[in-house]
C-alpha positions, 0 to 999 in steps of 0.5 A, spaced: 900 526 472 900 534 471 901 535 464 902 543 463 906 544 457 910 552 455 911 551 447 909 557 445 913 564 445 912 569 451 908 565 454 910 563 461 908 560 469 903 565 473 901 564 480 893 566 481 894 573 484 899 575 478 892 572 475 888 578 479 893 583 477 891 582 469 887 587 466 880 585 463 880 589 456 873 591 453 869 587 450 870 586 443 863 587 441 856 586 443 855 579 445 862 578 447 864 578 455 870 578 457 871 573 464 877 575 468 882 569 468 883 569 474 874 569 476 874 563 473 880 560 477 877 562 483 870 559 481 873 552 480 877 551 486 870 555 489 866 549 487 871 544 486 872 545 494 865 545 495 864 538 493 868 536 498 875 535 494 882 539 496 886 542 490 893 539 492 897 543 487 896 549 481 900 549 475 898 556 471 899 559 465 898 565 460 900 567 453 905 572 451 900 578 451 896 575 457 890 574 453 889 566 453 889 561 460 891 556 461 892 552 466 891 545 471 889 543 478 890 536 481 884 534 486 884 530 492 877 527 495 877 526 503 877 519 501 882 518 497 887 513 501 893 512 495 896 519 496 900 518 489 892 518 486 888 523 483 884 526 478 886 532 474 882 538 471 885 542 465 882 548 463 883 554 458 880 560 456 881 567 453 879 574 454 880 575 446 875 570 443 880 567 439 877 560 444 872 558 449 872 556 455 874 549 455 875 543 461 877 537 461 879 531 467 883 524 467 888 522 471 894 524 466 891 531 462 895 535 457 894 542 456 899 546 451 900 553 451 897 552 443 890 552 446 891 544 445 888 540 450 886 532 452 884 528 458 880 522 459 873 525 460 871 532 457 866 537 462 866 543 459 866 548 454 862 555 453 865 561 449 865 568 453 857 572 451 854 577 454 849 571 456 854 567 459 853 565 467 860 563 470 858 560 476 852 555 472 857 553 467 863 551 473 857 548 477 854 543 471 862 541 468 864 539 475 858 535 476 859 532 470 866 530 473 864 528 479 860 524 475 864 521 470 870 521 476 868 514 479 868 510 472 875 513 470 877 510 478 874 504 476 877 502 471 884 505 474 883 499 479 881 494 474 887 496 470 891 496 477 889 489 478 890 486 472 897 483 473 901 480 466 907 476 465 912 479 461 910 474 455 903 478 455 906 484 456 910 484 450 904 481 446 900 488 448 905 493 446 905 489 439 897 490 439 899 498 441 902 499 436 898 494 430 893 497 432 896 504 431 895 506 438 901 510 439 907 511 433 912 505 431 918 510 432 916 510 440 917 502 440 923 502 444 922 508 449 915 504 451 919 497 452 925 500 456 920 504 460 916 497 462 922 493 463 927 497 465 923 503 468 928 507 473 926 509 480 925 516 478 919 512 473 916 507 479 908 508 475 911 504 472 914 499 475 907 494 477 906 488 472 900 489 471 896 494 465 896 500 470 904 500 469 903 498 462 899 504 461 904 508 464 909 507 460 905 508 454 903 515 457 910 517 459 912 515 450 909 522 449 914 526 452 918 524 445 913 527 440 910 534 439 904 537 443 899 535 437 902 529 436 901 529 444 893 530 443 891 524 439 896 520 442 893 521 450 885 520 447 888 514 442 892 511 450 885 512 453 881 509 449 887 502 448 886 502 456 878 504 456 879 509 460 876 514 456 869 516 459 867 520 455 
């Protein structure tokens, strides 16, 4: 689920070549180096293609002054057979040093124009020096995803294939929230999300803890991007999806 979200002001969509056309301003001192917004995209569809995955959609993002980058990529492996499936990679960046280059991967990935970030598995994070290495930096984040990919994979499908009747459904919604998982005001939206999920919220329709997940993540909507944050990591490791 593709989770890029414009709440700051002046910050809007971008496609890649709009990225190309964004001056790289001069370093800031003498160990700060500037990576082009659009380098580092080009590197990690380079190299996530690379590795045998295809880029099925793109969602970019940048501040008001164009410093800041933030975006998503949603994967696909050639073996993939659910073509509703995949994994997302969230990144940010910026070539004014106010944050480093950050990834993280999951099924469902947040990433906000306020530089807050979350996702099931963390792979990268580096700021911009003068030592920095691009293509080494990509390559060892997108290892450590390939890697860790397989287990967030395996516990979807354990997920998947654990069916619950609604009487254990509601016992788990109560675990959710005395356990603090999620606040009690979103109660009623996960409740109506699970037993009465429309045909538009169809993740949430299975019997099992998969659609119970859904509809937890799918609560996240009616709280604020930092709220959001913690939520996200909170659900991840409810499920124990949260690998890393």
């Amino acid at each position: 689920m593709q989770g890029l979200m414009l709440d700051t002001h002046g910050s809007q969509r971008v496609t890649l070549d709009a990225l190309r056309t964004i001056p790289t301003p001069q370093p800031l001192g003498a160990r700060h180096q500037p990576i082009p917004h659009h380098e580092l995209v080009e590197a990690l569809v380079d190299g996530i293609t690379g590795r045998g995955w295809t880029v099925r959609d793109s969602d970019l993002g940048i501040s008001a002054h164009g410093a800041q980058l933030f975006g998503t990529l949603d994967l696909r492996r050639a073996t993939d057979t659910d073509t509703e499936m995949g994994t997302m990679l969230g990144f940010r960046s910026s070539t004014n040093s106010s944050t480093s280059i950050r990834g993280v991967a999951g099924k469902r990935v947040f990433v906000c124009s306020n530089m807050c970030m979350s996702g099931s598995t963390f792979v990268m994070q580096r700021k911009s020096t003068t030592r920095l290495d691009l293509s080494a930096l990509v390559a060892d984040g997108l290892d450590r995803f390939l890697m860790q990919s397989e287990a967030l994979t395996e516990g979807i499908d354990r997920l998947k294939n654990t069916t619950i009747t609604d009487a254990d459904a509601k016992s788990r919604i109560f675990d959710l929230f005395n356990a603090a998982v999620l606040p009690s005001r979103l109660l009623q939206p996960l409740a109506r999300h699970y037993f009465q999920p429309t045909e538009a919220e169809s993740d949430c329709h299975p019997r099992s803890l998969w659609g119970l997940n859904n509809a937890s993540t799918r609560t996240l909507d009616a709280i604020k991007p930092a709220a959001q944050f913690d939520a996200a990591q909170n659900i991840g490791r409810h499920f124990q999806l949260a690998v890393a």
